[in-house]
N, C-alpha and C positions, 0 to 999 in steps of 0.2 A: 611689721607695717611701716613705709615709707610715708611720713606726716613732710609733706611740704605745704612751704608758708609762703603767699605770694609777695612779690616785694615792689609790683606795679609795672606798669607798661612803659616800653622802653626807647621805642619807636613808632611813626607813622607818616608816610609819605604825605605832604603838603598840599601835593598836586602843582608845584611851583616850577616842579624840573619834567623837561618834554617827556624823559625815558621813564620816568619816575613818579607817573597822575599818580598810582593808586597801589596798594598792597605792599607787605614787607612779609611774603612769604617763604617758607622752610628756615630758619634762620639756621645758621650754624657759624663755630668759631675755625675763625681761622688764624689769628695770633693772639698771641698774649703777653705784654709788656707792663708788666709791674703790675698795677689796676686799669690801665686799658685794655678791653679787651677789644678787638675786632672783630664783627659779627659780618657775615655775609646772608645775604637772602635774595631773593628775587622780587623784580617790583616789576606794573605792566605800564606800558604809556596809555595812551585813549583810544588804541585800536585792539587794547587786549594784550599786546606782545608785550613776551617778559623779558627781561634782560637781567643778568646778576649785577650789584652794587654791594656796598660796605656800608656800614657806619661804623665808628668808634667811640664805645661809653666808659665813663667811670664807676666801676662795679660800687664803688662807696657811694657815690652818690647818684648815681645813675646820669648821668648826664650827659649827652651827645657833643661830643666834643670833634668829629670831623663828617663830614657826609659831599662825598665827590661828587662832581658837576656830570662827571661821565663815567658808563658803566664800567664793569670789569671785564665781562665775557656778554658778546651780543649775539643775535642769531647768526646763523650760517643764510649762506648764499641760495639761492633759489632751488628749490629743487632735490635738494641736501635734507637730510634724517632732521634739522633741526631750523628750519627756516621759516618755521610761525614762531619762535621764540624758545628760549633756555631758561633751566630754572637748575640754580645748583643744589648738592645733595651734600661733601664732604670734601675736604682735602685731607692728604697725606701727604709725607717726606719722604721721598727715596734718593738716598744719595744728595746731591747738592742740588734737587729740582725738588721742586711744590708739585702736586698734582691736586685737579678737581675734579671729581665725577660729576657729571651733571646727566640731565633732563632734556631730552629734543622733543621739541614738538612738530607735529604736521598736524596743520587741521583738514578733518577729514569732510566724508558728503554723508555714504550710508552711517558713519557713526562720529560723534564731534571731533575725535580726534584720535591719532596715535602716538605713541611715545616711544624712544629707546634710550640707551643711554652712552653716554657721550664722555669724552676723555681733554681736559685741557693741560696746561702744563707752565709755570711759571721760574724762570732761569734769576730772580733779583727776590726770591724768599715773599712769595706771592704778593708784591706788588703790580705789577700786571701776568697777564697771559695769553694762552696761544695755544692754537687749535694745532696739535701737530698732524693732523689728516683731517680729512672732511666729514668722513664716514664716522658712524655709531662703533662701540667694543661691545655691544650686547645689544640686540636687536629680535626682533619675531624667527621661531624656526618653523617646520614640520612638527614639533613638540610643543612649540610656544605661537601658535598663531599670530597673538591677537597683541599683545605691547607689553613692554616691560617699563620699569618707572623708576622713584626712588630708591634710595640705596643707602648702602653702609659699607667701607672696606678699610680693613684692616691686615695690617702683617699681623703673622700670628704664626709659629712655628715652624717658618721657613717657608712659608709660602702665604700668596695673599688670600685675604676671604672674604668673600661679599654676599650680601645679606640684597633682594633684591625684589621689588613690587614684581610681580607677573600676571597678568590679566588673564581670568579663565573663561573668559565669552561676556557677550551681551544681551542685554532681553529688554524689556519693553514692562513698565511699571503700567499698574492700573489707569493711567492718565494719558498710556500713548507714547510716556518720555523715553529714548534710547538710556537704558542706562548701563555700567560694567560694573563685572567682579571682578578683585583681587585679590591673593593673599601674597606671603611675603616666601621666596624660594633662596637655596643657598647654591652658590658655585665655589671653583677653586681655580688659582691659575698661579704661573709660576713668574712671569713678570707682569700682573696686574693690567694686561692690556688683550692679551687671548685667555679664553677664561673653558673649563669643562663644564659642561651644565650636565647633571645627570637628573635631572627633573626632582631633587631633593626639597620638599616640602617641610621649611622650616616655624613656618606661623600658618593656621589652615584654619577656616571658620569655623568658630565656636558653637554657631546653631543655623537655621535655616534664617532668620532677621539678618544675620550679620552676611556683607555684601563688599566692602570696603575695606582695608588692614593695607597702609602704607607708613613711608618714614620710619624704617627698622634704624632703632641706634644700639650699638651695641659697645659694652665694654667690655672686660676679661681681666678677674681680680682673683688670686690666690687660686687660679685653677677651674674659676668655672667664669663662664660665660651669663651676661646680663644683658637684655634687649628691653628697649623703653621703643613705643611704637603707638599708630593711632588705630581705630576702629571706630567703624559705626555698621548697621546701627543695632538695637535692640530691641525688645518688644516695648520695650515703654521710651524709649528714646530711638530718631530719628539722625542724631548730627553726631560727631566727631566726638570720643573720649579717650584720653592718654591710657596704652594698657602697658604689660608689663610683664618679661618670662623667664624664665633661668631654664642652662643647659649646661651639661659637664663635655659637651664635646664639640658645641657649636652646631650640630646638627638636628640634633633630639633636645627637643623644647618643650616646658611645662608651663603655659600659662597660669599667673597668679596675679592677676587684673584686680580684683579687693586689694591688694597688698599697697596699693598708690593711691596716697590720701590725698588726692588731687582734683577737683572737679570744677565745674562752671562757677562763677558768680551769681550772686543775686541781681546784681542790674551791672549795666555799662558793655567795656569792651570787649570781653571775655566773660558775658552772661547765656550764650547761646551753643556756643563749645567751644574746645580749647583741643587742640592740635598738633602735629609735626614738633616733639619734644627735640631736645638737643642736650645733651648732659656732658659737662664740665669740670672737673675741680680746679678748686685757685683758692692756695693757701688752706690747706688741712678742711674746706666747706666744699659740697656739690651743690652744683647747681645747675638750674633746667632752664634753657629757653622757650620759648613754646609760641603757639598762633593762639590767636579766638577767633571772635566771630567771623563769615565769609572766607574760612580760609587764607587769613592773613591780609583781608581785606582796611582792619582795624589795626595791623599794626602787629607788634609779637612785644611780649615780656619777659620778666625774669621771678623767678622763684627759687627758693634755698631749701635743701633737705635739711628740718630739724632734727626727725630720729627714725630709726629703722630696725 
């Protein structure tokens, strides 16, 4: 059993900056310098549109110690796979470049919107970036209709591996509302930019309630594979709960959701659910980012694994 302790919220946009009204959604790390850590997430301005920014805390004291005027990665140009706005997912090192996988948006008419996903790339150790093409690295096929979303990619035995939202259709809730399913697919590619999908279903809905299962994080320790990811909903809950799976190959996955002692608060920011995890060590402790309430609307925290 994974017992995490929260250690309070760490972030939340002011509304003071144009690109940056509202939200500090998906966080994830992207450096780490002694006790700074550098988180990255997406925030929207007042038209909705998201753009990725940074902040940088001190894990001991939690304290916001830089937060840039202007974003990191903004939407693309009109017309383009990501031009109602980006939302990042993960970076990785290859060679002497940074890379980000991100989120493109289009918003759409028949359904709110679609998604695919996107490739940037940072030459000064991700200080800034840059869209090396315009286009998506993973987009809707003949097999994938309908959007693909967040993600996770990892080198891992000679080739890259990504863990990836895939939407399986839309339908109409008792009230009228367009809504999606997704669960979480895996692919393989050999420079992390053209990718094989073979329709490999790596996280797939647990009962007929569950609808949702985005933000696969994955790690790989002594041999087997760990995935921290969200879902909703269930028969007695409604919104967002951090779940939780082991696999020895990366492909064939066992969900064990009881296993993550982690759940909502009784009141405040993260009393309504909690979200999009991100998992870390620094200095012999793990540790989890995560959203609450509105999908990052509240801001995101941090929490410590005490025992497992």
């Amino acid at each position: 059993m994974q017992k995490w302790k929260k250690l309070g919220k760490i972030f939340q946009p002011d509304g003071e900056v144009s690109w940056m009204k509202s939200h500090a959604s998906v966080p994830f790390v992207g450096e780490v310098n002694d006790n700074l850590i550098k988180v990255f997430f997406s925030a929207r301005n007042e038209k909705q549109e998201s753009s990725i920014g940074y902040v940088v805390f001190d894990i001991e004291s939690l304290a916001v110690s830089e937060i840039p005027e202007k974003p990191t990665l903004k939407k693309g140009n009109i017309g383009c796979f990501d031009d109602s706005g980006v939302m990042g997912c993960c970076t990785l090192k290859v060679g002497n470049t940074t890379r980000m996988y991100y989120i493109g948006w289009n918003l759409g008419v028949t359904v709110p919107f679609r998604n695919s996903i996107g490739f940037a790339e940072s030459l000064d150790s991700g200080l800034t970036f840059y869209k090396p093409f315009p286009g998506p690295i993973i987009d809707r096929t003949k097999d994938e209709p309908h959007f693909v979303a967040s993600n996770c990619v990892i080198y891992d035995e000679g080739i890259f591996k990504i863990w990836y939202l895939s939407c399986t259709g839309w339908f109409k809730d008792g009230d009228g509302n367009v809504m999606h399913k997704y669960h979480i697919k895996y692919a393989e590619s050999e420079n992390g930019i053209d990718w094989v999908r073979n329709g490999d279903i790596a996280i797939d809905y647990a009962n007929d309630y569950e609808y949702a299962i985005s933000v696969p994080r994955v790690i790989k320790k002594n041999g087997k594979y760990k995935m921290w990811f969200s879902s909703r909903a269930t028969k007695e809950e409604a919104n967002y709960r951090i779940r939780y799976a082991e696999s020895n190959d990366g492909k064939n996955w066992i969900r064990k959701d009881k296993e993550v002692e982690i759940d909502v608060s009784v009141d405040g920011w993260d009393s309504e659910m909690i979200c999009y995890p991100f998992l870390f060590d620094h200095k012999g402790k793990r540790y989890m980012l995560y959203n609450g309430n509105g999908y990052g609307k509240t801001g995101f925290g941090l929490a410590v694994l005490e025992s497992e």
